[in-house]
KOLVEX-951599 format. One record per residue: x, y negated, z negated of N, C-alpha, C in turn. Coordinates in steps of 0.05 Angstrom, whole numbers. Atoms other than C-alpha are relative to their C-alpha. Layout:
<node <X, Y, Z>, <X, Y, Z>, <X, Y, Z>>;
...
//
This chain:
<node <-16, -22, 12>, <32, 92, 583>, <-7, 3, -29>>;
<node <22, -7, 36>, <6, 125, 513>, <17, 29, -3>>;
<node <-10, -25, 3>, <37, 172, 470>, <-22, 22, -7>>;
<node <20, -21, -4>, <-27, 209, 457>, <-13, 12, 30>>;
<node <7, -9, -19>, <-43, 257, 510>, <22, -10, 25>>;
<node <-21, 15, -21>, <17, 237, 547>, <-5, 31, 18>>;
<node <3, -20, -33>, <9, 264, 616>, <23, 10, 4>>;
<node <-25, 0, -10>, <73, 300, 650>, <-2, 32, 18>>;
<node <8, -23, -24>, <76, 364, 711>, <24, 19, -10>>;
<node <-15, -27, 9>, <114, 428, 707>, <24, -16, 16>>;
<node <-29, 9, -6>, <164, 397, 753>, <-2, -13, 41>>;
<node <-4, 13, -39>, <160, 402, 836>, <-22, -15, 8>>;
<node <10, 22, -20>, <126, 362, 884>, <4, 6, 28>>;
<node <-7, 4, -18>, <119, 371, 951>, <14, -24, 12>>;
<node <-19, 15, -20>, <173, 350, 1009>, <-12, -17, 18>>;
<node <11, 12, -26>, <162, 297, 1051>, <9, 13, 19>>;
<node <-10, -9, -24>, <164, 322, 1127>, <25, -2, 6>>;
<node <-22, 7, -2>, <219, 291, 1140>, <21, 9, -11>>;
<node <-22, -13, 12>, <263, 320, 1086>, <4, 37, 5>>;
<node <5, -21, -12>, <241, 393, 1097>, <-30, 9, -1>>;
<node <26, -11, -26>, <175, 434, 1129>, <-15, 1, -24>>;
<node <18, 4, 23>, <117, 419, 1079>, <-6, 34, 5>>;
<node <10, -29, 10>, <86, 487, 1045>, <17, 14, -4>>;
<node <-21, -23, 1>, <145, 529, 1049>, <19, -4, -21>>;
<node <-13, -14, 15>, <181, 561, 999>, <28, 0, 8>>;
<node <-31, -3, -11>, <263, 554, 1013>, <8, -9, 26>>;
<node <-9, 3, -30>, <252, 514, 1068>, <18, -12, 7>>;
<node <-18, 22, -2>, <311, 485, 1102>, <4, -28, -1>>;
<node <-4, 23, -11>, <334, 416, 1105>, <0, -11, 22>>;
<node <3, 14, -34>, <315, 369, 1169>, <25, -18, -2>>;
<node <-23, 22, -7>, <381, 325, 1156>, <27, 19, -11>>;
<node <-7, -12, 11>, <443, 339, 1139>, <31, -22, -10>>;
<node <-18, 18, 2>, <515, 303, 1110>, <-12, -27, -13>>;
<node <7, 16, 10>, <503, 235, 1092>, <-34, -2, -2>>;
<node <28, -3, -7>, <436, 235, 1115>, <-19, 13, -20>>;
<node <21, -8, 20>, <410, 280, 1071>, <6, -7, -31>>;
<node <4, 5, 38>, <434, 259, 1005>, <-11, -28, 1>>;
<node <8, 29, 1>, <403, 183, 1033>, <-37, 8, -3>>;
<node <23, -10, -1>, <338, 228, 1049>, <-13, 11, -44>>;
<node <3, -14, 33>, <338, 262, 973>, <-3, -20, -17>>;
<node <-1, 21, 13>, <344, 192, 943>, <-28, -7, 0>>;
<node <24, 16, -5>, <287, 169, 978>, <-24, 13, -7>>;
<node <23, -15, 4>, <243, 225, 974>, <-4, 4, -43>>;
<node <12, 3, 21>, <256, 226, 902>, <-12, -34, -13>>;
<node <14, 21, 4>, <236, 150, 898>, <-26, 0, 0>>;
<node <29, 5, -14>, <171, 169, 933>, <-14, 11, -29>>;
<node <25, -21, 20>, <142, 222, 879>, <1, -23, -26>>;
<node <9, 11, 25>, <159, 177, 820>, <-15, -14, 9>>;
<node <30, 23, -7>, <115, 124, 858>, <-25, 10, -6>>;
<node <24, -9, -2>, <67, 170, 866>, <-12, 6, -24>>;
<node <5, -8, 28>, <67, 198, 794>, <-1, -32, -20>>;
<node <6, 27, 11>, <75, 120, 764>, <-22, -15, 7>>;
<node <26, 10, -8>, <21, 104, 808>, <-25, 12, -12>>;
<node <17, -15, 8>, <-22, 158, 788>, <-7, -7, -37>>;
<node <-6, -5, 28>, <-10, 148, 711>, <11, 22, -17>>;
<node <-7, -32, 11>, <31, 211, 700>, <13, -22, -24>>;
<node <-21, 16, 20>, <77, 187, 631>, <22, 13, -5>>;
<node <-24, -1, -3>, <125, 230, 635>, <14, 23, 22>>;
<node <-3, -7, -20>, <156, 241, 701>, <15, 20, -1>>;
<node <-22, -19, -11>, <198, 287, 745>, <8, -18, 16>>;
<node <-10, 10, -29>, <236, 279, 804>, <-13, 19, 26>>;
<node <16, -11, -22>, <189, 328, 840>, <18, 25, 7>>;
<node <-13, -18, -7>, <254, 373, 848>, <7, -2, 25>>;
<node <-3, 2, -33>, <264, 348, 913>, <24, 2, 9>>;
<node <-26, -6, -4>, <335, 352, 913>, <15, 27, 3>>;
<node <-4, -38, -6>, <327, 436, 915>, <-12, 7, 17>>;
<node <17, -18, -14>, <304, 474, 963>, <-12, 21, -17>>;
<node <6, -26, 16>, <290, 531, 908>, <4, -4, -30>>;
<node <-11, 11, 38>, <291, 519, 817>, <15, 25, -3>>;
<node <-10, -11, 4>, <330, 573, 826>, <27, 9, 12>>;
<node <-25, 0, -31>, <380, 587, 891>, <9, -22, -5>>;
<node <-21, 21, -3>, <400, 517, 886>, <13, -2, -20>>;
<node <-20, 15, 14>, <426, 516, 823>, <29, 24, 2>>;
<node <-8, -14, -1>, <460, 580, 836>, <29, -6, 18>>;
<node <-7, 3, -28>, <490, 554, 900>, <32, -17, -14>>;
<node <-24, 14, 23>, <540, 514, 842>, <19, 21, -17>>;
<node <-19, -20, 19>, <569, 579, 814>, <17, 15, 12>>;
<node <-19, -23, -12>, <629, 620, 819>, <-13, 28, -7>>;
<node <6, -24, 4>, <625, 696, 828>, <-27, 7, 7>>;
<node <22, -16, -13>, <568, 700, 866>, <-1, -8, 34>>;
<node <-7, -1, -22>, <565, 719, 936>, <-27, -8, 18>>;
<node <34, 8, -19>, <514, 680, 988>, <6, 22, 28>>;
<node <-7, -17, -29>, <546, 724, 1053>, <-13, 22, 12>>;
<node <4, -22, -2>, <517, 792, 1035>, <-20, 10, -18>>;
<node <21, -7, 22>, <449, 789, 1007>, <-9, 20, 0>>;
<node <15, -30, 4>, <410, 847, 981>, <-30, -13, -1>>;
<node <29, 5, -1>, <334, 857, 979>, <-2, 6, -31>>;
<node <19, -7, 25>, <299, 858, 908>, <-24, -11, -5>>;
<node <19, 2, 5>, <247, 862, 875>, <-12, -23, -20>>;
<node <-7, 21, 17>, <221, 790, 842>, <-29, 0, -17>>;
<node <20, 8, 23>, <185, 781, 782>, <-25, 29, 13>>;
<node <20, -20, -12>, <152, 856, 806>, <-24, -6, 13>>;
<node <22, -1, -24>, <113, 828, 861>, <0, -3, 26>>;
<node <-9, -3, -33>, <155, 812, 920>, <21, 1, 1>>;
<node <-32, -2, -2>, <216, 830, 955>, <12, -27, 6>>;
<node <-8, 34, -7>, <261, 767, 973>, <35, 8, -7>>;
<node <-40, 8, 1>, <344, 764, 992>, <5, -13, -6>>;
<node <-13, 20, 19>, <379, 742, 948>, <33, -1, -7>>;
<node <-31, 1, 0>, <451, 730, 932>, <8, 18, -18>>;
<node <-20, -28, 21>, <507, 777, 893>, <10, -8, -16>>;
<node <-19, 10, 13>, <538, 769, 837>, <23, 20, -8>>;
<node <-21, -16, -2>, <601, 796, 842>, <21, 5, -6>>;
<node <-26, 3, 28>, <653, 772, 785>, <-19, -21, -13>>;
<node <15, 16, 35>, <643, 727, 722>, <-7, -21, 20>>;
<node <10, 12, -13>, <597, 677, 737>, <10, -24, -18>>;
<node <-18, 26, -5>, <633, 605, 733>, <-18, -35, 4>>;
<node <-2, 31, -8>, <606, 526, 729>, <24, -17, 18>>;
<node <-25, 10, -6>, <654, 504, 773>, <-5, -36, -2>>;
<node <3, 33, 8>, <632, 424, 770>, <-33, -3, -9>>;
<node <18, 8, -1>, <574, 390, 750>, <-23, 8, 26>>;
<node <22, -5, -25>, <503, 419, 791>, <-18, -29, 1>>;
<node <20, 14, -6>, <447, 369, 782>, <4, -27, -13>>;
<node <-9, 28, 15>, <474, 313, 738>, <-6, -23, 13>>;
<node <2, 23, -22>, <482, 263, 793>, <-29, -10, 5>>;
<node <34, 4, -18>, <404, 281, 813>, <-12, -18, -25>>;
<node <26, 0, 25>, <383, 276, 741>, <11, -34, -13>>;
<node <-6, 26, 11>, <425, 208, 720>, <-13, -28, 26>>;
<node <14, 20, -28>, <390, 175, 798>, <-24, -2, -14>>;
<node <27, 8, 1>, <325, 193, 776>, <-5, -12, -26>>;
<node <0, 14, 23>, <330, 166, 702>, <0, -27, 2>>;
<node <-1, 26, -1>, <353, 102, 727>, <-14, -9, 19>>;
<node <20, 4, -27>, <294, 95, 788>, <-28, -4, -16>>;
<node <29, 1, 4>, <244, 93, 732>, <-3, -9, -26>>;
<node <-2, -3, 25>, <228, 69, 660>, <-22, 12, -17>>;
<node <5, -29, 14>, <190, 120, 647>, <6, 25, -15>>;
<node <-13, -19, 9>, <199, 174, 602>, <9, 31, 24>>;
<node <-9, -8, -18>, <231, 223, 646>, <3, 43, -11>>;
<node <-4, -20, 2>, <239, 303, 649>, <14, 8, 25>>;
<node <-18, -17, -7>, <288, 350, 680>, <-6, 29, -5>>;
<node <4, -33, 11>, <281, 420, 693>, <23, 15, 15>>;
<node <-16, -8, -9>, <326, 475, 703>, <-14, 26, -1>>;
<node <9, -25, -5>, <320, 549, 718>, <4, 13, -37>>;
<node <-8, -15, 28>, <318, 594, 645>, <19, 33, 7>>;
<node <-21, -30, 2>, <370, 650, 636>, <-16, 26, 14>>;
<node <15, -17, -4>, <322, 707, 645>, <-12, 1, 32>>;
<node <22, 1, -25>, <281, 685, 709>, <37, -1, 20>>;
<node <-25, 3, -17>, <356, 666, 740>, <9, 29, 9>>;
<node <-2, -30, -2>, <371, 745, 732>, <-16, 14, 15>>;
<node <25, -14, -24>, <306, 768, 763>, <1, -14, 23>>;
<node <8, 13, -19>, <320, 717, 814>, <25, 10, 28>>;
<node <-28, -1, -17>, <396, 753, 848>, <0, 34, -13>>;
<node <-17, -24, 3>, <433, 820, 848>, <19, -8, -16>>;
<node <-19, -6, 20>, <474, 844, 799>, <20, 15, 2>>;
<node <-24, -24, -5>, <543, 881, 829>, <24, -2, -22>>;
<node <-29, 9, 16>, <586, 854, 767>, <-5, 12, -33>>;
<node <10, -2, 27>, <558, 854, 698>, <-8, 30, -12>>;
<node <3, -33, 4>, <518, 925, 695>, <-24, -13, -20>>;
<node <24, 4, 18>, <470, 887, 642>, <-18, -27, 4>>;
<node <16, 31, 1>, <413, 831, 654>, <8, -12, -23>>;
<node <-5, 18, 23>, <425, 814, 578>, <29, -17, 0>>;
<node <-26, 13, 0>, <504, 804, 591>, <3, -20, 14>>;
<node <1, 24, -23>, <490, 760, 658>, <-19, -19, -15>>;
<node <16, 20, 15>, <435, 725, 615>, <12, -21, -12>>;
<node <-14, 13, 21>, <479, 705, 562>, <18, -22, 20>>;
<node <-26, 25, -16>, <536, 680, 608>, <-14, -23, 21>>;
<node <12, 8, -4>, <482, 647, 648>, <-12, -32, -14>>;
<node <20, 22, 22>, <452, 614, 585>, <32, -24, -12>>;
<node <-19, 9, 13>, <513, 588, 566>, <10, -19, 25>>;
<node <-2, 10, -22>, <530, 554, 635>, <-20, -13, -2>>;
<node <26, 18, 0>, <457, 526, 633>, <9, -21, -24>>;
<node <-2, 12, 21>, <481, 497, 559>, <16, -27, 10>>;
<node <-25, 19, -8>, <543, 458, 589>, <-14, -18, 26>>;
<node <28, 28, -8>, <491, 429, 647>, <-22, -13, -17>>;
<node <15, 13, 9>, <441, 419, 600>, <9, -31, -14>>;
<node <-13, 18, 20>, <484, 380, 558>, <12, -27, 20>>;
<node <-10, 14, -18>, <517, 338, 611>, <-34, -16, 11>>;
<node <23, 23, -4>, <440, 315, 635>, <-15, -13, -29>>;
<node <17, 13, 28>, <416, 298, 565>, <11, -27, 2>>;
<node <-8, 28, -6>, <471, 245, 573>, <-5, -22, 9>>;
<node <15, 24, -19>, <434, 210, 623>, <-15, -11, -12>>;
<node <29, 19, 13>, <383, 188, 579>, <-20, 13, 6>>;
<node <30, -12, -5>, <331, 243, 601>, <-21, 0, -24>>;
<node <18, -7, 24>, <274, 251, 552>, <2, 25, -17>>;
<node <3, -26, -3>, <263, 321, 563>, <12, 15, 20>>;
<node <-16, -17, -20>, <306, 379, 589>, <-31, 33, -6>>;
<node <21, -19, -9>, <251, 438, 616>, <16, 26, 4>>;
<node <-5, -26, -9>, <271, 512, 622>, <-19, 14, 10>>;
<node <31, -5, -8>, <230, 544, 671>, <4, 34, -3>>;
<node <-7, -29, -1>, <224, 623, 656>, <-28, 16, 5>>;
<node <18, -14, -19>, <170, 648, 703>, <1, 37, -13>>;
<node <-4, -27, 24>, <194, 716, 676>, <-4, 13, -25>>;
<node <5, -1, 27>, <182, 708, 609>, <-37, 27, -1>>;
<node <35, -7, 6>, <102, 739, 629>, <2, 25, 17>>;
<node <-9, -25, -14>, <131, 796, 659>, <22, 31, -15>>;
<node <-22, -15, 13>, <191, 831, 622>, <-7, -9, -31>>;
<node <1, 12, 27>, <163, 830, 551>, <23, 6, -20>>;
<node <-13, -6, 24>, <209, 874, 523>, <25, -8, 2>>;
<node <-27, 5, 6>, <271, 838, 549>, <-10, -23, -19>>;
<node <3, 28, 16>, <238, 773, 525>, <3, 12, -34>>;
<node <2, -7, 20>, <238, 804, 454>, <25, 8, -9>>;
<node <-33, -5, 5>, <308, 845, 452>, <22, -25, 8>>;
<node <-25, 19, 1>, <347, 782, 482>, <-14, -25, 16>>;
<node <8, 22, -20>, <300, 733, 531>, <4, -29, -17>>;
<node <0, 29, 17>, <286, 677, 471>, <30, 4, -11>>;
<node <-31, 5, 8>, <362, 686, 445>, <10, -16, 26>>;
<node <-8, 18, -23>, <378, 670, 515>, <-1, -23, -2>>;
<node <23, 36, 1>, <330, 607, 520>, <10, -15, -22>>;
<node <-4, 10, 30>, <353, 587, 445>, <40, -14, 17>>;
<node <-24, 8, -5>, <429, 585, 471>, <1, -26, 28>>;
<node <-2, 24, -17>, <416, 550, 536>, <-15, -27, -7>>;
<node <7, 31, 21>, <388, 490, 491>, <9, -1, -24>>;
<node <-15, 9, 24>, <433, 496, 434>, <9, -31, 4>>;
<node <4, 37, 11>, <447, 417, 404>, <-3, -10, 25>>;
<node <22, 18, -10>, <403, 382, 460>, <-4, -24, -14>>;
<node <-1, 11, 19>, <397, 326, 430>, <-30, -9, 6>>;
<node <28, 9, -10>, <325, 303, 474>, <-12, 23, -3>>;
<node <14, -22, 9>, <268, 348, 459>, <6, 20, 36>>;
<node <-8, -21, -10>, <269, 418, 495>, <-25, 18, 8>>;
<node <15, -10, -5>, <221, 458, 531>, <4, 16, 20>>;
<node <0, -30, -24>, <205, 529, 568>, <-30, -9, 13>>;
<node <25, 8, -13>, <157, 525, 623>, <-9, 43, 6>>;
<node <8, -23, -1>, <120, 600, 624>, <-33, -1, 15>>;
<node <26, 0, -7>, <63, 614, 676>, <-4, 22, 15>>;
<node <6, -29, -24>, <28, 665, 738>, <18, -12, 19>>;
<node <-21, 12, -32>, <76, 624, 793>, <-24, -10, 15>>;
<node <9, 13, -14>, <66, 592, 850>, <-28, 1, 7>>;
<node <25, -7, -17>, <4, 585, 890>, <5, 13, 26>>;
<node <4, -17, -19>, <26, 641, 938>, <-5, 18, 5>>;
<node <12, -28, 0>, <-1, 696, 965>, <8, 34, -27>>;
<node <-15, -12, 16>, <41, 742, 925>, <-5, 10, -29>>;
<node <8, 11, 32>, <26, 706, 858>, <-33, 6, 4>>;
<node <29, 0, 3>, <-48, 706, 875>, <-10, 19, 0>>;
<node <10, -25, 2>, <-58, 777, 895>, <11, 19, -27>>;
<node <-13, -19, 32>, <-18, 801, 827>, <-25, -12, -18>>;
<node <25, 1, 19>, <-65, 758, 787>, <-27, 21, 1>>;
<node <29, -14, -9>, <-124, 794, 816>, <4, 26, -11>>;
<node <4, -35, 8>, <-100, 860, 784>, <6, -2, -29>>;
<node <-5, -1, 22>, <-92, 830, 725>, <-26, -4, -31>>;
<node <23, -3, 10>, <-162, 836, 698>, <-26, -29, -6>>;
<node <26, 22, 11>, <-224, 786, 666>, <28, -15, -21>>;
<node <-17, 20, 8>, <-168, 764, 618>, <32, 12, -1>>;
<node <-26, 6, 0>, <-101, 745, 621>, <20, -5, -27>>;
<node <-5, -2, 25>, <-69, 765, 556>, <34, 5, -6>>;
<node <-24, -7, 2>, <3, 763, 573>, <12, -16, -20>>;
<node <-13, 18, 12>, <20, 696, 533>, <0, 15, -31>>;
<node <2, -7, 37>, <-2, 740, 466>, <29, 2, -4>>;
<node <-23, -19, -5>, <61, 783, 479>, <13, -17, -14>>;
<node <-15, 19, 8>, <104, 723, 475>, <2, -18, -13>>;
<node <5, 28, 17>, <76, 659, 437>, <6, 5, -23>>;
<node <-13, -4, 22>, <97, 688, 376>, <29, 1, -4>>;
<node <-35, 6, -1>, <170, 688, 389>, <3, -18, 7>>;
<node <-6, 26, -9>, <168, 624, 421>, <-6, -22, -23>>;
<node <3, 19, 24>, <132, 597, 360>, <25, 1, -14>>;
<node <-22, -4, 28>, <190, 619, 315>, <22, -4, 8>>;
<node <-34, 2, -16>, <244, 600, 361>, <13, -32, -5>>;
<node <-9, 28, 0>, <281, 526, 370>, <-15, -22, 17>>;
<node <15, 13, -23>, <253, 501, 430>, <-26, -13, -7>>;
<node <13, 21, 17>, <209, 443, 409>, <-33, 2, 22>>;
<node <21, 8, -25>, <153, 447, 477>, <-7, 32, 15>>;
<node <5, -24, -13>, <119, 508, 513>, <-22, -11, 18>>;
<node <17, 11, -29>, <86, 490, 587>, <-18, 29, 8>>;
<node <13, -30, 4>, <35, 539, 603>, <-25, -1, 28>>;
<node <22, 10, -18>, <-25, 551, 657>, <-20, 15, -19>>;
<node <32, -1, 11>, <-96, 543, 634>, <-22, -9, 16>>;
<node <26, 7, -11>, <-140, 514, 690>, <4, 31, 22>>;
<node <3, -13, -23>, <-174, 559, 731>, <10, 36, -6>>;
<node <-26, -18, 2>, <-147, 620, 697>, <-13, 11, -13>>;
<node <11, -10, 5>, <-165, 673, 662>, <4, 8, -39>>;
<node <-17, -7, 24>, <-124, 671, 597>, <-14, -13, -21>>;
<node <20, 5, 15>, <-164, 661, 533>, <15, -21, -16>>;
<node <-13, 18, 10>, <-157, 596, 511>, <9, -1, -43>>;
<node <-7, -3, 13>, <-147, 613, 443>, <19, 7, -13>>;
<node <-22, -6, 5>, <-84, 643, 445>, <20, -26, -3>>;
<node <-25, 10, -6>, <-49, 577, 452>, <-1, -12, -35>>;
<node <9, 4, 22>, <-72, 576, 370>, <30, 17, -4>>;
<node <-27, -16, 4>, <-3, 618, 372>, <26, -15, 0>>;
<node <-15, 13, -13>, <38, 566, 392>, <4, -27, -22>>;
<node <-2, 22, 23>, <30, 531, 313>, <23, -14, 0>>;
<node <-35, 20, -4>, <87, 472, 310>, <7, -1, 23>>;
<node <-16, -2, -28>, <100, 477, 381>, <-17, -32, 16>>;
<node <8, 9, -22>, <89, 420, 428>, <-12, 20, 26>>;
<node <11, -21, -19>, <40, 453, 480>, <-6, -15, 28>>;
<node <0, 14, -27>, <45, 424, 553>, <-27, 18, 17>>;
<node <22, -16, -19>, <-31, 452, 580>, <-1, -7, 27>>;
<node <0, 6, -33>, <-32, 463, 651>, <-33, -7, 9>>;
<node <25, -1, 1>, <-107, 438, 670>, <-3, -7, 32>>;
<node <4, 6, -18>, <-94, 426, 735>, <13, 27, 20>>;
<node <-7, -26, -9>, <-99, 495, 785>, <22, -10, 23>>;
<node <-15, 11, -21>, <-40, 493, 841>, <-1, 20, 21>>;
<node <8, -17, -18>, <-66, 554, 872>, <-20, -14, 20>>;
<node <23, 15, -19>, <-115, 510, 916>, <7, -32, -2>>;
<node <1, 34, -13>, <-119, 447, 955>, <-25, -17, -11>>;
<node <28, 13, 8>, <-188, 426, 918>, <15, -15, -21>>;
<node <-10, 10, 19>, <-168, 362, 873>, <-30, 2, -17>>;
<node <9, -9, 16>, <-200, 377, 817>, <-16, -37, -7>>;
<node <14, 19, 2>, <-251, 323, 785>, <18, -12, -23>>;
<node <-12, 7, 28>, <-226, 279, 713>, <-18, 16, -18>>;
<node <16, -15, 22>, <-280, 320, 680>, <11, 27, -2>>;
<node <-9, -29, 15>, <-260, 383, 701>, <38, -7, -14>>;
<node <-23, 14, 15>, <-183, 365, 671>, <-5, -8, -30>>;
<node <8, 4, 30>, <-225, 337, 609>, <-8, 16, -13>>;
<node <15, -32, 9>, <-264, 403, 604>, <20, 15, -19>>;
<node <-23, -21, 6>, <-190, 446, 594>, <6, -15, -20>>;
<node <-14, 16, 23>, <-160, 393, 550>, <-22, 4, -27>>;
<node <7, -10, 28>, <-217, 392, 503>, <-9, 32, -7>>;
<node <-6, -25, 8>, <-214, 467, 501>, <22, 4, -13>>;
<node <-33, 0, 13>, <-149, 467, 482>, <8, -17, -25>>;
<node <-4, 10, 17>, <-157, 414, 433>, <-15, 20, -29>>;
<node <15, -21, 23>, <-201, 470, 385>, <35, 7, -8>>;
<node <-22, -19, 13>, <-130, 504, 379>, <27, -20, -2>>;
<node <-26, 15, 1>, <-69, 448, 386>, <-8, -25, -2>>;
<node <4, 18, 6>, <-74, 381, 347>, <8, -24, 29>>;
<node <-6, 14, -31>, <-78, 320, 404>, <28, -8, -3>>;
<node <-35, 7, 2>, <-11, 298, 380>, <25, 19, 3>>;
<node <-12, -30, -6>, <15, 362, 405>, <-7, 13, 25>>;
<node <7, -7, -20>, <-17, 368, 458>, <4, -16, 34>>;
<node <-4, 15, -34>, <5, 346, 538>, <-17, 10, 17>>;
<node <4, -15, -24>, <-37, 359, 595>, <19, -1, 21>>;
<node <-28, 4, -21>, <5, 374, 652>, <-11, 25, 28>>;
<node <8, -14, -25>, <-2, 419, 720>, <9, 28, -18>>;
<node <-13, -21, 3>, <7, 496, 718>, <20, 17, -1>>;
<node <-19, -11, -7>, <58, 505, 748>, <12, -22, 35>>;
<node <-11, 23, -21>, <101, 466, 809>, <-21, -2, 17>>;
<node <23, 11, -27>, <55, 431, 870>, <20, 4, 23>>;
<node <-9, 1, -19>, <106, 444, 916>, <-1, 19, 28>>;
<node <11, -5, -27>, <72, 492, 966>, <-24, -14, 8>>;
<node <30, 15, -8>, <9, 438, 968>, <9, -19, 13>>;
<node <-7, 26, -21>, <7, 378, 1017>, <2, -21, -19>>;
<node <5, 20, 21>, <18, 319, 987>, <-21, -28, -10>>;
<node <24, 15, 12>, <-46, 292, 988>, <-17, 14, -17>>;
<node <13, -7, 14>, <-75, 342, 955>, <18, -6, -27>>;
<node <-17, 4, 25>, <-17, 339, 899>, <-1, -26, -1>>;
<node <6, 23, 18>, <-26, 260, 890>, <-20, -2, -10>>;
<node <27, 8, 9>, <-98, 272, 887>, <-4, 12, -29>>;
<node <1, -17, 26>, <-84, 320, 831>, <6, -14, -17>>;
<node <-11, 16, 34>, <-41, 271, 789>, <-18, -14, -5>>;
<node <26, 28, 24>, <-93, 214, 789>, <-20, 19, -21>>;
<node <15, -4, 12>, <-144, 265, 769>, <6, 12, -38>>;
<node <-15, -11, 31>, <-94, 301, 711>, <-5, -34, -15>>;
<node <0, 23, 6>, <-86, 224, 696>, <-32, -6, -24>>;
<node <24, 9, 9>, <-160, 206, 688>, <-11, 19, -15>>;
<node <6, -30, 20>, <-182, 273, 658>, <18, -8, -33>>;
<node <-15, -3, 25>, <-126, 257, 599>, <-10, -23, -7>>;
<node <12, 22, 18>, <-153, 185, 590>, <-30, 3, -4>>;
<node <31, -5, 6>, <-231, 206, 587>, <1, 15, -30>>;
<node <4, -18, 31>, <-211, 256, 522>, <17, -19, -11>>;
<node <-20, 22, 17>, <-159, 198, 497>, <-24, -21, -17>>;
<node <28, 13, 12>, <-232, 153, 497>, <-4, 15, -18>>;
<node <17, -16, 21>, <-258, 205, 460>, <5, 10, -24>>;
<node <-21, 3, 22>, <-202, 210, 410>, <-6, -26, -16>>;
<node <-8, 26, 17>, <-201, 136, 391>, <-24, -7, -16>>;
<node <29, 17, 6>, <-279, 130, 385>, <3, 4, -40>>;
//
């Protein structure tokens, strides 16, 4: 474990079989009642193995305790309705039913606490936690209450604050905001997205980070990239407000991608979490290629500022290709660490 070049993933992990149907997106649970909160334990035992084994440094829990970084945490709030979903449009590339919200939206107890104080104590590792960000939560449901994304944002972000705060307790390292959205809606991100993000990590007391990328490795995500030209120039938009904001960490994709690595020269003072590892494909990548992205990235973000880390979650990949990925993120980060010390 090394704090230079400290390794760490955007967050998921594929399911073991047994918990629910590998590859899929929202797939159900195979247990249920006691059973499955004995299954969730275990399956999150497995990934830190996998990631401690591998040499990740600073873990997850793989997320295995959600079916969705977003539906599940939802599934904890008042004023929104699961009974009578509507169709929308997500992150303008696919439709997908989703729940209502249909009075003030409500914490009624503690959502993930429990998950996030298990996996803290399963590892002594430095540890991360992620949650959904204000913004992507909004693009992620119907709106029959509010009348404004920015109003549901806020009250959103402010609900995220009171979980955030409650898992910091545990002893996490790092609390993660994931805002998939952020590379899409520039101009909410500008009129209110980083206010949002700023409030749902007000006094944090462990460092703080937004995870911003293209999404998954699904069809969906892959055929939108494809229209999005030779380069991928959406992070300009935003890395300048993120620089100037609170939030201490910005996660990002860079392998395999089309986005000019120079821009992350935008991201001065920021902890920069590079994604060097693609999750659009089952090919585990080599330690060179992983060393390749990192020392690209080292031209623009000092190494002591710099994490490699995945692009974005592994959790539509099998999980052999996703362990094969951590060793190689792993070995890829200690080949440019050599090359640091020489």
């Amino acid at each position: 474990m090394t704090d230079l070049l400290s390794t760490t993933i955007a967050g998921s992990l594929p399911k073991p079989a047994w918990l629910a149907e590998p590859g899929a997106l929202w797939a159900p649970w195979k247990q249920d009642g006691d059973a499955l909160a004995d299954a969730k334990r275990d399956a999150v035992r497995l990934v830190l193995y996998d990631q401690e084994r591998a040499g990740i440094d600073i873990v997850t829990d793989g997320e295995q305790t959600r079916r969705h970084f977003v539906t599940t945490f939802l599934e904890g709030l008042d004023g929104v309705d699961w009974e009578h979903k509507r169709t929308v449009r997500i992150r303008n590339r696919y439709d997908a039913a989703v729940p209502v919200v249909v009075g003030p939206v409500a914490r009624r107890h503690p959502i993930f606490v429990g998950d996030a104080a298990f996996a803290r104590a399963e590892t002594s590792r430095r540890v991360k936690y992620t949650l959904p960000g204000p913004m992507t939560m909004v693009d992620t449901l119907y709106d029959a209450h509010y009348g404004s994304r920015e109003k549901l944002a806020l009250a959103f972000a402010e609900i995220l604050n009171d979980e955030a705060r409650a898992i910091a307790a545990t002893g996490v390292d790092v609390i993660q905001f994931d805002e998939p959205a952020f590379n899409v809606y520039f101009d909410e991100v500008r009129d209110w997205g980083v206010a949002a993000l700023e409030r749902a990590a007000q006094g944090l007391g462990c460092k703080t980070a937004v995870h911003i990328c293209y999404g998954y490795g699904i069809k969906a995500n892959i055929d939108w990239k494809k229209t999005l030209g030779g380069e991928w120039r959406q992070y300009e938009q935003i890395f300048p407000r993120l620089a100037a904001s609170k939030i201490d960490q910005v996660s990002l994709e860079c392998a395999n991608s089309h986005v000019p690595i120079e821009l992350l020269g935008l991201l001065a003072g920021k902890d920069v979490l590079v994604g060097a590892i693609d999750v659009a494909s089952e090919r585990i990548e080599t330690p060179e290629d992983v060393a390749h992205v990192i020392r690209a990235a080292l031209a623009y973000v000092p190494a002591e500022r710099l994490y490699p880390c995945t692009n974005c979650g592994m959790v539509p990949l099998s999980r052999a290709a996703a362990r094969g990925k951590l060793g190689a993120l792993a070995a890829g980060a200690a080949l440019v660490r050599r090359e640091q010390s020489k």
